[in-house]
PLY file of the C-alpha trace (Angstrom):
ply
format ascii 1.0
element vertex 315
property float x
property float y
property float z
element edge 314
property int vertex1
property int vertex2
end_header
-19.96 46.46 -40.40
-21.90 48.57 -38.13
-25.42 48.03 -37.43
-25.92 51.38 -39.35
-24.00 50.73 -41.96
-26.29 47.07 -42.32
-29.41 49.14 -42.03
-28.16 51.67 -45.23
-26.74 48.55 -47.46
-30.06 46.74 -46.98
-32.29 50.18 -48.37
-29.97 50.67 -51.02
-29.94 47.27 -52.00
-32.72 45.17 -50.45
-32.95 41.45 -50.18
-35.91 39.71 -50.42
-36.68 38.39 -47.17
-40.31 38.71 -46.49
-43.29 36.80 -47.93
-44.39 36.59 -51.03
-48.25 38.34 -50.47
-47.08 41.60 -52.91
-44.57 40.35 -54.99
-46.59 39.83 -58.06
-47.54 43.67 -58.05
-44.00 44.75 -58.82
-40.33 44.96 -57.00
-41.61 48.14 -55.17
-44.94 46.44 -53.91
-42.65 43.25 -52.81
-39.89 45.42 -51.53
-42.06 47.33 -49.19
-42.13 44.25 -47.00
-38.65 43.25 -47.00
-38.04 46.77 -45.46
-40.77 46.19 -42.77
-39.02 42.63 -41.82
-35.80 44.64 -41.28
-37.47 47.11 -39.01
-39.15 44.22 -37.18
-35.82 42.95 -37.11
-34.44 45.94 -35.19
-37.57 45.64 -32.53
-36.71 42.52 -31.90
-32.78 43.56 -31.07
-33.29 46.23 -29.29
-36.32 44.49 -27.65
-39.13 46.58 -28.34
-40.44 43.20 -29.45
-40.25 39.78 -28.42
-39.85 38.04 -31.39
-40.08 37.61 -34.88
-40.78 34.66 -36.94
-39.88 33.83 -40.83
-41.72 30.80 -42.47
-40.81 28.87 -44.46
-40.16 31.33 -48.37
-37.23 29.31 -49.36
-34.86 32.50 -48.81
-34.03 31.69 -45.21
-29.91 32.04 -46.37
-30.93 35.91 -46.99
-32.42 35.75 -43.53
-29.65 34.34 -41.89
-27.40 37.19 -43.54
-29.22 39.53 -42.43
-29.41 37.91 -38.46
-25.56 37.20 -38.46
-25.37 41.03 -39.39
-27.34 42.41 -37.16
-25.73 39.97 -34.30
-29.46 38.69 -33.95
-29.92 35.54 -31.59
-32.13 33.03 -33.42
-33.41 29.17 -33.46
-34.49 26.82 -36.60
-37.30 24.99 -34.04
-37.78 20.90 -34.60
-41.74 21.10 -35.79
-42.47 21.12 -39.69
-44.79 23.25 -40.25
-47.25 25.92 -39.03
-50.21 24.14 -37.81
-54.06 25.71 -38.67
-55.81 26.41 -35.23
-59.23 24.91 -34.92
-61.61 28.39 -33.86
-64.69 28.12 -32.14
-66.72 28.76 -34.78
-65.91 25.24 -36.15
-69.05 23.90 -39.08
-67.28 20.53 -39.87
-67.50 17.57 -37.69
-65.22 17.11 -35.05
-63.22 14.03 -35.58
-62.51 15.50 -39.40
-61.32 18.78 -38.16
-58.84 16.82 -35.78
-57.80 14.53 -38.40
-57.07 17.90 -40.74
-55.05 19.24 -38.10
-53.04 15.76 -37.51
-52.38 15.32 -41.06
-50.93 19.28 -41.90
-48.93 18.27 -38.38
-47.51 15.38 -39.37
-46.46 17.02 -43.28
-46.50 14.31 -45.36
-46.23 13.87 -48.78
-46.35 10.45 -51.62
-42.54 9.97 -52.93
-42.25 11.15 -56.40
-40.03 8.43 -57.01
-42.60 5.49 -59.01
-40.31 2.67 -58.04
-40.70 2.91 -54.42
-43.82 5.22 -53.78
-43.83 5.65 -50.06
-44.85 8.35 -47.36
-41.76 10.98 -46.94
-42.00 13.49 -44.05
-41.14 16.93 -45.62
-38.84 19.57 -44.13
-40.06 22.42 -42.01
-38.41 25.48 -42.48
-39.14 28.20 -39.47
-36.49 30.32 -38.17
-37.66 32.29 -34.79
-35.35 35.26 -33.73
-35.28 36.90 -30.25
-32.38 38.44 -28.38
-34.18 36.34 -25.23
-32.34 33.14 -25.41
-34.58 31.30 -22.69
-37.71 32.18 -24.38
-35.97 31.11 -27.68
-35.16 27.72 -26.54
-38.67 27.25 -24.83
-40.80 28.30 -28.21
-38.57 25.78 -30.30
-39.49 23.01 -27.82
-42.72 22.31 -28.89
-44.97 22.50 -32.20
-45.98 26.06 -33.99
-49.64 26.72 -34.55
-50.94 30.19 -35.68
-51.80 31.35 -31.88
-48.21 30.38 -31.17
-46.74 32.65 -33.93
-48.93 35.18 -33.51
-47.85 35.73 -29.12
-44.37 35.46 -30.37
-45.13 38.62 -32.54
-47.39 39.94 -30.21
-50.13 40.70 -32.37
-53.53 42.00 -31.24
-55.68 39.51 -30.53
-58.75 40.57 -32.56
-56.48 40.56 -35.83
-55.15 36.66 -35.32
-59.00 35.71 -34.10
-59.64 37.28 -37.59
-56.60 35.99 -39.51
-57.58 32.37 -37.96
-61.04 32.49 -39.02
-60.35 33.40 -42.63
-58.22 30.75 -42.77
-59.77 28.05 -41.55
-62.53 29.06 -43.57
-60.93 27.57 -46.48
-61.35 23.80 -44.87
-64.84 24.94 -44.38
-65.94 25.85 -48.39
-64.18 22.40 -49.31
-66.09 19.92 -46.49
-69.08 21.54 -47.78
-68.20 21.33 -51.91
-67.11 17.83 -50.79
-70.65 17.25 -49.25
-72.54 18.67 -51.98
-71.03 17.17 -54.72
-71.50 13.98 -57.30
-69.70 10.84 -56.72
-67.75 11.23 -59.75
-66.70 14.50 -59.23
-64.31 13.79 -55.91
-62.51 10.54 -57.60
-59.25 10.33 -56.01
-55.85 10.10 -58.01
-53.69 7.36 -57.50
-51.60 9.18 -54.95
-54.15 11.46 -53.37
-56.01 7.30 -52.82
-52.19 6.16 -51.68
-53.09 9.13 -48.75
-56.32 7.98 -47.50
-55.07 4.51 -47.43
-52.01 5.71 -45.27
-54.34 7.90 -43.03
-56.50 4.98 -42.59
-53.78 2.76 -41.33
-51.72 4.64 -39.48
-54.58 7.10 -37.56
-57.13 4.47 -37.65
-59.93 7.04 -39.31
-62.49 5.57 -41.42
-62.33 5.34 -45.31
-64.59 8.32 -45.47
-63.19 10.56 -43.99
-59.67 9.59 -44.80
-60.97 9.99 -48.70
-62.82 13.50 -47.74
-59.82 15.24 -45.71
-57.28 13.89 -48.89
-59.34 15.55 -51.38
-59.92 18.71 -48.76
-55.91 18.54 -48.63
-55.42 18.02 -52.34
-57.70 21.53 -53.17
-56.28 23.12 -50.53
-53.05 24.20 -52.01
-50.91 22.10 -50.68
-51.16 20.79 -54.07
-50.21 23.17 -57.44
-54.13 24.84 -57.94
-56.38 25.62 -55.32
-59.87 25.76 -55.68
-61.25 28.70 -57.08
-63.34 29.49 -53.83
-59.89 29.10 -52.25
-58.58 31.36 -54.75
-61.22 34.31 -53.87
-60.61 33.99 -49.85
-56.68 34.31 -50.82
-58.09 37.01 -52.67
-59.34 38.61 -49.93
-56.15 38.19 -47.59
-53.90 40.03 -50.19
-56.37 42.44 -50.03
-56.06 42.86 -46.26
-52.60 43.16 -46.77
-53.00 46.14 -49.28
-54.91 48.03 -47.27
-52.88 47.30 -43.77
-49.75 48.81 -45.76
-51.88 52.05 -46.36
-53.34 52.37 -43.53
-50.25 50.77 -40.98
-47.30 50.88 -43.35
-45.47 49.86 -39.86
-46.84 46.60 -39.48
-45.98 43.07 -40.73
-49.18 41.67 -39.87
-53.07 41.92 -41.59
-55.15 44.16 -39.21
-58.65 43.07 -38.65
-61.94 45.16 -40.13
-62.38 46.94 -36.73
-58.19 47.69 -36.20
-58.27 49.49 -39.97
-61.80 51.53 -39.20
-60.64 53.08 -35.70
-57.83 55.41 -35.42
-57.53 54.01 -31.90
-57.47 50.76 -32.25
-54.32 48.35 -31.23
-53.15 48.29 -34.60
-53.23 52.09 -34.67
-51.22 52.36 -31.46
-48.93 49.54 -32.54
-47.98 51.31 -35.96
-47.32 54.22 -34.22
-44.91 52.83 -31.55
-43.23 51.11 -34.60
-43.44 54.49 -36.76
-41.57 55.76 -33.89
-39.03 53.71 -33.39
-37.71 53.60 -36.51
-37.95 57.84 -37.43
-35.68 58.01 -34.19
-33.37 55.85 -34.93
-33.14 54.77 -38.41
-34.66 57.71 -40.45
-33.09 56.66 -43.61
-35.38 53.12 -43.07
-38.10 55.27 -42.41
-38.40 57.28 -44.93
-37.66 54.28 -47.07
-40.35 52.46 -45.73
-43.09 56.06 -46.34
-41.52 56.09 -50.30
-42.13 52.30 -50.22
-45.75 52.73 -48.92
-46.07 55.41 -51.82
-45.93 52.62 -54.40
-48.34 50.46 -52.52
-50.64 53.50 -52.91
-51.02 54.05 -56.24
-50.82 50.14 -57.44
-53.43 49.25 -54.73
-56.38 49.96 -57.24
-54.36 48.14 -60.19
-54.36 45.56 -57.19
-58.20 45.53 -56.36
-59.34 45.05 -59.92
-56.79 42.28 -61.12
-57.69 40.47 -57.82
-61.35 40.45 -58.69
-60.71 40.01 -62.10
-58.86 36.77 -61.86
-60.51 35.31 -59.01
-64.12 36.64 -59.46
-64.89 38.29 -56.26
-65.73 41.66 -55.05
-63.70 42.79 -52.70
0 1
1 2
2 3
3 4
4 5
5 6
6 7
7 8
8 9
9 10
10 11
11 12
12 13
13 14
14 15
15 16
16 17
17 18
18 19
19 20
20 21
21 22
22 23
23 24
24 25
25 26
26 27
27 28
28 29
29 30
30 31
31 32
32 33
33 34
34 35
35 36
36 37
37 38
38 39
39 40
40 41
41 42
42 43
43 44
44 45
45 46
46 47
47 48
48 49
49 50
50 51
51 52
52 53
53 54
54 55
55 56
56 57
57 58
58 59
59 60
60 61
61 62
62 63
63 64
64 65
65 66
66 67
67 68
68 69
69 70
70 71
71 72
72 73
73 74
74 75
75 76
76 77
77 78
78 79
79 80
80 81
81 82
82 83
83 84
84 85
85 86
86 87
87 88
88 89
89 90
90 91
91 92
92 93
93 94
94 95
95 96
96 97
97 98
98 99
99 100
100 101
101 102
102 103
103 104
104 105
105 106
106 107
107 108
108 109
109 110
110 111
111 112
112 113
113 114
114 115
115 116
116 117
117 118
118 119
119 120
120 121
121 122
122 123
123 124
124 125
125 126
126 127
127 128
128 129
129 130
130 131
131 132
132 133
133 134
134 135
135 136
136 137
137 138
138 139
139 140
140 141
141 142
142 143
143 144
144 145
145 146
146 147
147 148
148 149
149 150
150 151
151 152
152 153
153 154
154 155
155 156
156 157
157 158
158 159
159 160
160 161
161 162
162 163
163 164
164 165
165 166
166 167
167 168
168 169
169 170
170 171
171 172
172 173
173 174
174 175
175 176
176 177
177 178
178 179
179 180
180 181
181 182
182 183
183 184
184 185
185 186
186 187
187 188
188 189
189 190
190 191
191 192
192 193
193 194
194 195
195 196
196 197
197 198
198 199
199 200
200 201
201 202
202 203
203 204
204 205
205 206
206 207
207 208
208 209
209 210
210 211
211 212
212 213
213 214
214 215
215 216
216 217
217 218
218 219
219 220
220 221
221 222
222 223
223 224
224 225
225 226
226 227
227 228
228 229
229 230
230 231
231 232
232 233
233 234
234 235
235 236
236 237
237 238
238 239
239 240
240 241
241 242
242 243
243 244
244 245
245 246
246 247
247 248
248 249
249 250
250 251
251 252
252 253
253 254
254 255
255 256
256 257
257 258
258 259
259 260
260 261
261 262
262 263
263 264
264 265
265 266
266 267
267 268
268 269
269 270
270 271
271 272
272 273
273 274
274 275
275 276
276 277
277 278
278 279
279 280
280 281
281 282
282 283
283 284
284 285
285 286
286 287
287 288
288 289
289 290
290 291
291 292
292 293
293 294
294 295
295 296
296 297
297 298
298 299
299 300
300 301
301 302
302 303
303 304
304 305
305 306
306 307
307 308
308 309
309 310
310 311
311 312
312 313
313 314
């Protein structure tokens, strides 16, 4: 199968390789994205781009496919997960921002098994592709933290100094609802007290703030509801997406405030390189990706008002 002939099989029939940041707005909406990974895809093989990076989505045998196609060079690196980068404009106390950091590093989680209820280490699931086989082997040799993932895909810096911000934001609401709540109200379940108990033993943090950066952890997400706070900055990041994929239907990333109000800005210039790319040598895939865009278009203000309808913020 010819590189063309993987490029038309994909539009016609698309898998779903990307993230999940559209999908609940329709196939079209979550389709748009699998079609920009592909593209990405083909900047990275013909290297008009470094590298590209999928996290873990659980659909990392569609990404493989789609690599092994393509005859794309790629590494699954040794480090579990994508760690949250610490920005400058850090509120929380130092040691409990470290101890945040160490404990999303080291990814663990209580055994769901009741008769022996210890500390498992869960599976990271990163797959990094570049047709640069030195630089492939030197980013799998050490850990992935946003700044990392973001030089690999050579973003702009303003839009990861933004992207890192917002989220590390969301350990910033919970410290404070932590600190501002009643005793009663941040109780500890068994498992979430198993945690502070392990981080107190094994880091040698005090009870406090092993109990503070469990339930920061626990309302995070990393368990099945976030906080509703948590909910609305989400909010926001979906909406970033929405109005990237208007505005830059060639990127993968979220441009920053500034990149989506200046014509000029390195997201602009970016998108257009990209734009480029593909209308000379896969017009079929763009064109795809313009129809695609389309969609994102007209749902974007069903979008807007079910996002600030369920999560109660105005975006």
């Amino acid at each position: 199968m010819t590189e063309k002939d993987v490029v038309k099989k994909f539009i016609d029939s698309p898998l779903h390789i990307s993230d999940d940041v559209l999908s609940g707005y329709g196939d079209k909406a979550k389709h748009y994205r699998d079609l920009v990974c592909l593209l990405h895809l083909l900047l990275v093989k013909h290297e008009e781009k470094k590298g590209f990076v999928f996290a873990s989505n659980g659909r990392l045998d569609n990404t493989l496919k789609i690599c092994m196609r393509l005859k794309l060079l790629w590494e699954k690196p040794e480090f579990l997960g994508l760690l949250p980068v610490i920005p400058k404009s850090r509120k929380m106390d130092e040691k409990m921002a470290d101890v945040l950091v160490k404990i999303i590093h080291e990814n663990y989680r209580v055994s769901e098994d009741p008769t022996n209820p210890q500390f498992v280490q869960q599976e990271g699931s990163f797959i990094v592709c570049s047709m640069d086989k030195p630089f492939l082997q030197k980013i799998i040799s050490d850990e992935m933290n946003q700044k990392k993932f973001a030089k690999i895909e050579e973003y702009p810096k303003c839009c990861v100094d933004a992207f890192i911000e917002r989220e590390w934001d969301d350990f910033e609401i919970l410290v404070t609802l932590y600190d501002q709540q009643e005793i009663e109200d941040r109780d500890l379940e068994i498992n979430d007290k198993k945690f502070a108990e392990y981080m107190v033993r094994s880091l040698g943090v005090s009870a406090e703030i092993a109990t503070k950066v469990s339930w920061v952890i626990k309302n995070h997400g990393y368990y099945p509801q976030p906080h509703p706070l948590i909910g609305r900055n989400n909010a926001r990041l979906v909406w970033s997406y929405v109005q990237t994929s208007e505005k830059y239907p060639f990127l993968i990333h979220s441009a920053c405030k500034n990149c989506l109000c200046n014509e000029n800005s390195l997201s602009a210039k970016m998108n257009g390189r990209f734009s480029r790319f593909c209308k000379n040598r896969y017009p079929e895939l763009h064109e795809s990706i313009i129809v695609a865009t389309k969609s994102i278009v007209s749902v974007a203000p069903s979008i807007k008002s079910k996002l600030e309808a369920f999560h109660g913020v105005q975006l």
